[in-house]
C-alpha positions in Angstrom: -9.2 -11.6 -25.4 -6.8 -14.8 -25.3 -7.3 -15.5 -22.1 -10.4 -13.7 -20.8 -13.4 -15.2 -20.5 -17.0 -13.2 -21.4 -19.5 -15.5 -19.2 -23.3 -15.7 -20.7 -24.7 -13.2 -17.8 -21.5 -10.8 -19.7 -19.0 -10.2 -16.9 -15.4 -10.2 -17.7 -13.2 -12.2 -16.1 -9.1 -13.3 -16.4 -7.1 -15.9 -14.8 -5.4 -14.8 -11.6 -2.1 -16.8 -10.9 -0.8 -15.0 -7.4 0.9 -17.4 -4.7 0.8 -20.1 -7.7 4.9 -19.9 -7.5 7.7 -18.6 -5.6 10.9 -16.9 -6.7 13.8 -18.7 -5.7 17.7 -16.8 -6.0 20.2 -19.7 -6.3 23.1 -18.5 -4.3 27.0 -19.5 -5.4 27.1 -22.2 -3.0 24.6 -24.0 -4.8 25.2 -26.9 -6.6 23.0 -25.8 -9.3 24.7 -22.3 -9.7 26.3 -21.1 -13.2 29.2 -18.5 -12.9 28.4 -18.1 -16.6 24.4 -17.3 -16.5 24.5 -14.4 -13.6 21.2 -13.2 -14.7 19.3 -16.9 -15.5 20.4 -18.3 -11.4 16.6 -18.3 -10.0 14.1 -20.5 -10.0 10.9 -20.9 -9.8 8.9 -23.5 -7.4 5.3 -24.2 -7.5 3.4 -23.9 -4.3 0.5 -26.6 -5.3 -2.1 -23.6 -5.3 -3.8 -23.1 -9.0 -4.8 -20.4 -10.4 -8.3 -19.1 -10.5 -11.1 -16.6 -12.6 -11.8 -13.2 -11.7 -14.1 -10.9 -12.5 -11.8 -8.3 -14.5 -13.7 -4.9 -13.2 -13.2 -2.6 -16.0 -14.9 0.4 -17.5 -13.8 0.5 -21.3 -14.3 0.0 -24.9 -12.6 -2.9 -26.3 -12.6 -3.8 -30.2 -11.8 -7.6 -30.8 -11.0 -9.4 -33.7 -10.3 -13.2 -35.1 -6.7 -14.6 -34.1 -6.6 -15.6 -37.5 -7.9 -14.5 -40.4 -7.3 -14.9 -44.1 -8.2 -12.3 -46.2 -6.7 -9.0 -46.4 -6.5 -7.0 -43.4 -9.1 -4.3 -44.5 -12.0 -6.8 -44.2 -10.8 -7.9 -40.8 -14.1 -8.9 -39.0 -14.0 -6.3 -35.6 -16.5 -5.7 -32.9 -16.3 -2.5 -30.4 -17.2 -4.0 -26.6 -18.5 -1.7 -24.3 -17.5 -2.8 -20.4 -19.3 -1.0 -17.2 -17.9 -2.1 -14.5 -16.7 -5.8 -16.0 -20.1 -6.5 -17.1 -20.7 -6.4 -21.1 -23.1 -3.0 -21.6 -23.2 -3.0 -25.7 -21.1 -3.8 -28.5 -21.0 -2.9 -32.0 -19.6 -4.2 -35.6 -16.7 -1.9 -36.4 -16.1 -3.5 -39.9 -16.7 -2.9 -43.5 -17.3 -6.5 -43.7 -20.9 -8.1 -42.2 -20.4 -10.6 -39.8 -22.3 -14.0 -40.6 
């Protein structure tokens, strides 16, 4: 859930970043061309446009958890998410461990 976003109404969303770059193949006449990196000659050019939030449209059941935790990994604070249709329905403590 690094980069999704729950908003308060529940929908999911993610960031989109289409048309934010283009793909560039830098040829051998290129001043900028290494004969000893055939697979790194590309580039890759910002168009200006940024990238934006979507609503992520998903019917699932997702279990998240702290990016960090101390503590052993059996009293791992988890909750089970249900999605309908990107929008939050229920969710659930999956731990042994209460949640404060």
């Amino acid at each position: 859930m690094t980069y999704y976003w729950i908003d308060p109404s529940g929908k999911l969303w993610y960031p989109d970043y289409t048309n934010t770059n283009t793909f560039e193949v830098i040829k051998e006449d290129d001043p900028r061309y290494e004969k000893d990196k055939l697979f790194l000659n590309f580039e890759w050019i910002p168009t200006g446009n940024h990238g934006k939030y979507k609503v992520h449209r998903i019917t699932k059941y997702i279990v998240v958890y702290p990016s960090t935790w101390k503590g052993k990994w059996e009293d791992w604070p988890r909750l089970r998410l249900h999605f309908v249709n990107g929008i939050l329905q229920d969710y659930e403590q999956v731990s042994r461990r209460p949640i404060n």
